[in-house]
C-alpha positions in Angstrom: -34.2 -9.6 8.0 -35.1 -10.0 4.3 -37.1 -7.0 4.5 -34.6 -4.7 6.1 -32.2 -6.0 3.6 -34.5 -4.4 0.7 -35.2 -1.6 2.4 -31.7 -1.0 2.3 -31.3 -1.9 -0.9 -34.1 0.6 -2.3 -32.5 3.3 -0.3 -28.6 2.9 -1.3 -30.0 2.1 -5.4 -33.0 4.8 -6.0 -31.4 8.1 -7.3 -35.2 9.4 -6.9 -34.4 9.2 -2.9 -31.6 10.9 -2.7 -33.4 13.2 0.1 -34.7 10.1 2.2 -31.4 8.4 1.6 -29.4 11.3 3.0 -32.0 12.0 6.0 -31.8 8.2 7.0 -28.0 7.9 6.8 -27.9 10.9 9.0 -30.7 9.8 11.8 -29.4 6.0 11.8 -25.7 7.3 12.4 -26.9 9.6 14.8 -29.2 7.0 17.0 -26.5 4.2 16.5 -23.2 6.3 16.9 -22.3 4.6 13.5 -19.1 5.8 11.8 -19.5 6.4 8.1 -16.0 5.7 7.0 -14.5 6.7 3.3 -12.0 4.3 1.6 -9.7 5.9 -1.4 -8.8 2.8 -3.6 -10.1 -0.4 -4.9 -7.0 -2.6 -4.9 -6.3 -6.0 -2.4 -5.0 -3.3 -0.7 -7.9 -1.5 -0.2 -9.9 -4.7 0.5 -8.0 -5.7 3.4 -8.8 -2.5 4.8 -12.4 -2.8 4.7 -12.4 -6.4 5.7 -10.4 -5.5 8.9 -12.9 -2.6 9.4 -15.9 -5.0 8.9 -14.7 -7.3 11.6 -14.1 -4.2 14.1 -16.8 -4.4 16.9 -17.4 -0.7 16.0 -20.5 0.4 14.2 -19.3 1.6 11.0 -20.8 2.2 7.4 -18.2 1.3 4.8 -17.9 3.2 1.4 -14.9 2.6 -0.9 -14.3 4.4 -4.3 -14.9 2.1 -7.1 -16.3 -1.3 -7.1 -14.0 -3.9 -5.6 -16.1 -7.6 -6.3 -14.4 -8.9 -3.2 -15.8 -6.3 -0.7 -19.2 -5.8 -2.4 -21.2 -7.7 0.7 -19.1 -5.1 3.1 -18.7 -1.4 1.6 -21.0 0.1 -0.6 -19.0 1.4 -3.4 -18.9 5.4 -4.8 -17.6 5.6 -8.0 -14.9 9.0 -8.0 -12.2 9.0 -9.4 -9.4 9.4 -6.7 -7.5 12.3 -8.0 -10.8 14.6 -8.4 -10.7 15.8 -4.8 -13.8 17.9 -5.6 -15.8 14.8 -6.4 -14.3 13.0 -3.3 -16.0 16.2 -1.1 -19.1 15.6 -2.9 -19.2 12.7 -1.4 -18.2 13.0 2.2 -21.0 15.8 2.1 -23.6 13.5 0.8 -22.6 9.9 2.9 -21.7 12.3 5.6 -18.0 10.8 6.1 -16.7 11.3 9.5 -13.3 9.4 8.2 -11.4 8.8 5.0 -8.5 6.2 5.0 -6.0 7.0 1.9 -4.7 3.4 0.5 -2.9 4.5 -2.7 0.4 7.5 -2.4 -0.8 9.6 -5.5 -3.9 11.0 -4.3 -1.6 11.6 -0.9 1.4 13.5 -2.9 -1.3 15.3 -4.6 -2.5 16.9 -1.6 -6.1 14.8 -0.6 -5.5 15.8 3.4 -4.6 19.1 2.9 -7.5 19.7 0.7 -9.8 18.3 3.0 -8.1 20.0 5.8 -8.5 23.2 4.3 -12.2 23.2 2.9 -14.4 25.0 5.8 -17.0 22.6 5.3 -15.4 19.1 5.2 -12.3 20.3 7.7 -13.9 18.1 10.7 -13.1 15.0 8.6 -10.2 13.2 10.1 -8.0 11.8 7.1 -5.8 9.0 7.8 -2.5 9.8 5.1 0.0 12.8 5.9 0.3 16.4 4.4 1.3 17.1 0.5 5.2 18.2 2.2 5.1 14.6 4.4 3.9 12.5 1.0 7.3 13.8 -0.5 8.9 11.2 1.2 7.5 8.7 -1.6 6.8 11.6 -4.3 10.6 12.6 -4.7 13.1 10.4 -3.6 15.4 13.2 -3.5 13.6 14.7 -1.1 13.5 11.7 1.5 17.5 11.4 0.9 17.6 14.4 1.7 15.3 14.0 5.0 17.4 11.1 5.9 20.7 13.0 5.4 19.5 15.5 7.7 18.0 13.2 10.6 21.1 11.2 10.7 18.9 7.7 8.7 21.3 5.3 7.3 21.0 4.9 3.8 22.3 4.2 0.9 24.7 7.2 -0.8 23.8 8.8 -3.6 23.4 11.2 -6.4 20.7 13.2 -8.0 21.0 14.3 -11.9 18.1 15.7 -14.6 18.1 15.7 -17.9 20.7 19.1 -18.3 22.8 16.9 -16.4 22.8 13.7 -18.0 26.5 14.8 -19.1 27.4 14.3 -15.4 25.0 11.0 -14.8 27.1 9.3 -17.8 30.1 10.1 -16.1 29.2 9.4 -12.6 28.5 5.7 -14.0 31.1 5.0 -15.5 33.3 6.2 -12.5 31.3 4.0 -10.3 31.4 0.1 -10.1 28.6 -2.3 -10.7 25.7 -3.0 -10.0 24.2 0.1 -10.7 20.8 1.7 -9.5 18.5 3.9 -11.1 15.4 5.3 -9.8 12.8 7.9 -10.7 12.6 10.3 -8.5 8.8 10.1 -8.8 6.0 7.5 -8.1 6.1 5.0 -10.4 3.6 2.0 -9.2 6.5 0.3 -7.7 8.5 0.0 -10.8 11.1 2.8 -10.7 13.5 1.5 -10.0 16.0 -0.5 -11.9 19.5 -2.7 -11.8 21.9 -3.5 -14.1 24.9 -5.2 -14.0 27.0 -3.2 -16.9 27.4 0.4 -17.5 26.3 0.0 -20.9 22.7 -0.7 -19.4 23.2 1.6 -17.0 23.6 4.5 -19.6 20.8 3.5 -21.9 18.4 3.1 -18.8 19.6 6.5 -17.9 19.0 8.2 -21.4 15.6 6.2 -21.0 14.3 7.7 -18.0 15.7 11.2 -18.4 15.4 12.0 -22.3 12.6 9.6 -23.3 10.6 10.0 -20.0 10.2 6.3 -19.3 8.5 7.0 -16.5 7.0 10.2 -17.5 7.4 13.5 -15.5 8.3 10.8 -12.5 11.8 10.4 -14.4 12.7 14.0 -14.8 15.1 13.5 -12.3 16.8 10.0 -11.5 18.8 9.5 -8.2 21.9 7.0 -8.4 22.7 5.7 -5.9 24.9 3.0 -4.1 24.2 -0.9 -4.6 23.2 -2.4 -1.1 23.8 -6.6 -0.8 21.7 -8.3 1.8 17.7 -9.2 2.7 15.1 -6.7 2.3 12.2 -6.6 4.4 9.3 -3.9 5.4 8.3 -2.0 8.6 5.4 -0.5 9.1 5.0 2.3 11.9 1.3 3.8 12.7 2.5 7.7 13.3 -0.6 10.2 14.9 1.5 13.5 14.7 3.0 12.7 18.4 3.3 8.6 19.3 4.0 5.8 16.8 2.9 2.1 17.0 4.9 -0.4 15.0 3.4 -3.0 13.0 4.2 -6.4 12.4 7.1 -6.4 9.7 6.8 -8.6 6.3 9.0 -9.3 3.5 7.7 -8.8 -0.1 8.3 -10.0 -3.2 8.8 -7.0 -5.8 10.6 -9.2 -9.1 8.1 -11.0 -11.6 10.5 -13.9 -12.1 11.4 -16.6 -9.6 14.8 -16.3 -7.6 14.2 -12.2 -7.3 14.6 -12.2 -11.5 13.3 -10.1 -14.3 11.6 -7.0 -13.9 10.2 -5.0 -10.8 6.2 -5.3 -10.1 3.9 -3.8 -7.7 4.7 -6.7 -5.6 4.3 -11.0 -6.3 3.9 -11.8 -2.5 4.9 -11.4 0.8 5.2 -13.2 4.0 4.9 -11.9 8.1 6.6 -12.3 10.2 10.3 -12.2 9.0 12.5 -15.1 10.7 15.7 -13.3 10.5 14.2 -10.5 12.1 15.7 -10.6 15.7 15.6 -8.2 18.6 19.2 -6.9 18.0 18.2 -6.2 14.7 14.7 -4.7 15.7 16.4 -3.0 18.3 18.8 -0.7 15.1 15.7 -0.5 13.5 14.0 1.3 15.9 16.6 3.3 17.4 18.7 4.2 13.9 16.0 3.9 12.1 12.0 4.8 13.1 12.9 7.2 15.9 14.9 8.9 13.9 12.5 9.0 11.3 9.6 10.2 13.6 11.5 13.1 15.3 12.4 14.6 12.2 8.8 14.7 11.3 8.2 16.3 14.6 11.5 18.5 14.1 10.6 19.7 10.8 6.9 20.5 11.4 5.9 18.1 8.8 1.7 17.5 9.6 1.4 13.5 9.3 -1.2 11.6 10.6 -0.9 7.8 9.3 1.4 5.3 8.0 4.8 5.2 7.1 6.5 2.4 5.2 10.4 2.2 5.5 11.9 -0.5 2.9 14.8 -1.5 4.8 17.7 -3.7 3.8 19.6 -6.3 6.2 23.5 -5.2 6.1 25.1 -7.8 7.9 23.4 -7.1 10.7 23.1 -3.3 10.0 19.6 -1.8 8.6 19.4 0.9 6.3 16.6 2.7 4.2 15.5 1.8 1.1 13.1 3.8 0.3 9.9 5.3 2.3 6.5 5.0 1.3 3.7 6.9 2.8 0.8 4.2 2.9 0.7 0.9 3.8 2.4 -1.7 1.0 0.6 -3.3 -1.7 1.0 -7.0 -0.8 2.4 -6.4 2.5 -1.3 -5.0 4.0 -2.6 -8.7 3.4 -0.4 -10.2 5.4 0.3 -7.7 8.4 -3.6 -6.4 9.1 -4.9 -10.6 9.8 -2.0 -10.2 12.0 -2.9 -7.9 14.2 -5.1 -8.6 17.4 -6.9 -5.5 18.4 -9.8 -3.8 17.4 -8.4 -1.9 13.8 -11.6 1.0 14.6 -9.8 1.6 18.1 -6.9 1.9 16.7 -7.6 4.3 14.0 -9.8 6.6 16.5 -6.5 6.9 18.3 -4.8 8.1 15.9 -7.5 10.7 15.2 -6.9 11.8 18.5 -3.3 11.4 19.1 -3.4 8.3 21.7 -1.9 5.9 20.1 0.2 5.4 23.2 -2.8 4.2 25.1 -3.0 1.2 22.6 -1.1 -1.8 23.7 -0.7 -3.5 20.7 -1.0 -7.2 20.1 0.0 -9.9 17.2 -0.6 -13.1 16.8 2.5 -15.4 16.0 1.1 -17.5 13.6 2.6 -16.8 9.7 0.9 -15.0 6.7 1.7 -15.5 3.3 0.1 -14.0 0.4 0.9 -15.4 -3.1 -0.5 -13.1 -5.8 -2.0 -14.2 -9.1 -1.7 -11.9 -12.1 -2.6 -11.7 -15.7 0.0 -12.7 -18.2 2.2 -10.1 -19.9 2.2 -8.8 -16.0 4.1 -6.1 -15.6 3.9 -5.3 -19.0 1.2 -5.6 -21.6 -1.5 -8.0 -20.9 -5.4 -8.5 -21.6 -8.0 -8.7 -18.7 -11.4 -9.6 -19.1 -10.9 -13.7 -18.6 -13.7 -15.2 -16.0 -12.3 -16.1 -13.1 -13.8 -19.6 -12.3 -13.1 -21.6 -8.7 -13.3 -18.8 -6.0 -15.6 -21.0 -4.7 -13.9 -23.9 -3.9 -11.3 -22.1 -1.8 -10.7 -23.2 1.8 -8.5 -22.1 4.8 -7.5 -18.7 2.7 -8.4 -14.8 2.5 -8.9 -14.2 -1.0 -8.4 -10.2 -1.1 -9.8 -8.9 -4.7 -6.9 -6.4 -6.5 -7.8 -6.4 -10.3 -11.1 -7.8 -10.8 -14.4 -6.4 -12.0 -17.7 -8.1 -12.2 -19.6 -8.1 -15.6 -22.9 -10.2 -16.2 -23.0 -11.6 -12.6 -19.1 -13.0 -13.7 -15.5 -12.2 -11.8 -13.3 -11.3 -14.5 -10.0 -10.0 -14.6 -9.2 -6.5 -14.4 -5.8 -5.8 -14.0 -2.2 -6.7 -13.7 -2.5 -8.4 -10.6 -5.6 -9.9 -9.7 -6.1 -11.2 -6.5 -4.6 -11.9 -3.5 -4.6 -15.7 -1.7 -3.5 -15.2 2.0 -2.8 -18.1 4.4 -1.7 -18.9 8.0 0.1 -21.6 9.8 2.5 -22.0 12.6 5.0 -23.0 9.7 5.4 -20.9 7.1 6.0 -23.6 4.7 2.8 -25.0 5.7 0.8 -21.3 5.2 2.2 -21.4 1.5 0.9 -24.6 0.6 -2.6 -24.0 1.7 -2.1 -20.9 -0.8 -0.7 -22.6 -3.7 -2.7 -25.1 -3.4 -6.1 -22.5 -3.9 -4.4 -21.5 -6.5 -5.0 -24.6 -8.4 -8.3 -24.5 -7.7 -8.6 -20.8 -9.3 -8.3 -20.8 -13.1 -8.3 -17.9 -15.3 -6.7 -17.2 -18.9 -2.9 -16.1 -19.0 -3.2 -16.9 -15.0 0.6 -16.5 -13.4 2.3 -16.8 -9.6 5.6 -17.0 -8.6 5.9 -20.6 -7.2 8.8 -19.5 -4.6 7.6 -17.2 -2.1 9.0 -17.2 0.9 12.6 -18.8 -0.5 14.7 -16.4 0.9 13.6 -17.4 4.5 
């Protein structure tokens, strides 16, 4: 074993055997029927996928674009930068990737399955993310109001302005009642969007986004739209261009401060399944909501092959749309894959080939809860670089690697949020103190949680 392990090893590190390297990937996948399968993105996100994928019974050989410390014993990593589709092709044609799985939305809106699709030499490679025209549903929220206006999708109402407009935003505010919200009509990592209680705030956060480009190009337009009261909560549907499979909902955690306070991050924690979520309630969601949803795909002749997040809010009793994403979440993925029962390669070789309805299916009942740790300043300015000590010592949790990097043989921070710590129990309550209390045994400097996931339920 020792010496197949080095032979690999020599192989996958000698840039002087780039020939034999290629010629072996090539001959093993062809005697083994092994899937070489390419993952865009580094984050917990991204490490979920690949340790779902590593516990398929399926042959595959994992690569992942840039180093990920969690998921260095599973994927070997290529280091491309995401948004340099040329590089990415490089790639596929080297490792001869038969798959690519898209975790992150920009290299989606930017157009990563339509340039694969459309390159006569890589155009076999099955991409799991939709179109350029589907990833508009996150790239411009106008656009999926607009999508939802069309197909009937309960939402909230809104309005669009830009910055020639501004004039008209003002006055639309203050002709409005509070709480206001404001979002970028472009991605924004999860923090575009933002409420205030005054109109004062209101018009300053306005004047923000649209004259001093808060959020860059993303804020050239800003949709207003109507405040929604209840409990949020995700769904995530599996779509393969004809039949849909939905996916165990979670509920997320988006604020930095406890009690759903201070400002919006890419996401603090999240729990699945959702308690409140009963079948009168998942019955709206599918009929008003997800059907809906997937026959205006259909309808419009939008090309998407993959996953579609709906944020959804709880109206007394009545669902509507957030927002749609067109990935799976960043922390919800932690929480919803160690749910699900089947084989993850069988299911993603269905979607390839549009079956998806020949896949029954199957979660376990047991909670997940994911408390994230981040560096302090989070989701502003903070430092990285702090060794992480105490991974070690962790017991009866996933620990699912976001911002880390490895320097000198050390785990150090690397990011805003850091890492994931994922639990189950039949009791929820009893999930999140196996989490919280890994946490204590994982130090870092600046090292903050929120103490209160799950509070809401």
């Amino acid at each position: 074993m020792f010496l197949i392990i080095l032979f690999n090893y020599i192989l996958f590190n000698s840039e002087s055997l780039n020939f034999i390297k290629k010629s072996y990937l090539l001959l093993y996948s062809y005697i083994f029927v092994v899937m070489n399968l390419l993952i865009i993105g580094s984050g917990a996100r991204e490490h979920a996928f690949a340790w779902k994928i590593f516990n398929s019974n399926h042959e595959v050989n994992l690569f992942i674009t840039n180093f990920n410390p969690g998921a260095i014993e599973i994927a070997k990593s290529l280091s491309i930068d995401v948004n340099n589709f040329s590089e990415i092709k490089r790639s596929i044609i080297k490792h001869n990737i038969k798959m690519v799985l898209v975790g992150p939305e920009i290299p989606l809106i930017n157009g990563i399955y339509d340039y694969i699709k459309n390159d006569i030499e890589i155009s076999d490679v099955n991409v799991i993310g939709p179109s350029k025209r589907g990833a508009q549903l996150e790239g411009s929220k106008e656009f999926a109001k607009l999508f939802m206006t069309r197909n009937d999708i309960p939402t909230a109402a809104y309005k669009s302005f830009n910055k020639s407009s501004i004039d008209d935003a003002i006055l639309f505010l203050k002709n409005n009642t509070p709480p206001y919200v404001l979002k970028a009509d472009g991605p924004a990592a999860g923090k575009g969007v933002i409420i205030v209680d005054n109109v004062k705030d209101a018009i300053r956060n306005l004047k923000e986004m649209l004259i001093d480009s808060k959020f860059g190009s993303s804020s050239n337009k800003v949709v207003i739209e109507e405040f929604l009261n209840g409990i949020e909560m995700s769904c995530f549907v599996l779509f393969d261009g004809i039949n849909y499979k939905i996916l165990p909902y979670a509920k997320d955690y988006k604020r930095i401060g406890e009690g759903d306070k201070g400002l919006n991050t890419g996401g603090m924690g999240s729990v699945s399944p959702v308690n409140f979520l009963d079948i009168n309630l998942k019955d709206k969601i599918k009929n008003q909501i997800v059907i809906p949803t997937i026959n205006g795909l259909i309808k419009e002749n939008i090309d998407y092959v993959g996953f579609i997040f709906i944020g959804l809010i709880n109206v007394d009793g009545f669902p509507k749309v957030i927002e749609y994403n067109v990935r799976m979440g960043d922390p919800e993925t932690q929480v919803v894959f160690p749910r699900i029962e089947n084989d993850f390669m069988e299911i993603l070789n269905a979607c390839c080939n549009q079956s998806l309805d020949k896949i029954d299916l199957k979660f376990k009942s047991e909670y997940y809860t994911n408390v994230v740790l981040a560096s302090g300043g989070y989701p502003e300015k903070y430092d990285k670089g702090f060794e992480i000590s105490g991974l070690e010592n962790v017991k009866d949790s996933i620990i699912f690697h976001a911002g880390t990097a490895l320097i000198s043989n050390k785990i150090v921070t690397n990011g805003g949020r850091v890492l994931s710590i994922v639990s189950s129990d039949k009791d929820m309550n009893k999930a999140l103190k196996k989490s919280y209390a890994n946490i204590e045994n994982i130090n870092f400097d600046g090292k903050i949680f929120r103490k209160d996931i799950g509070f809401d339920l």
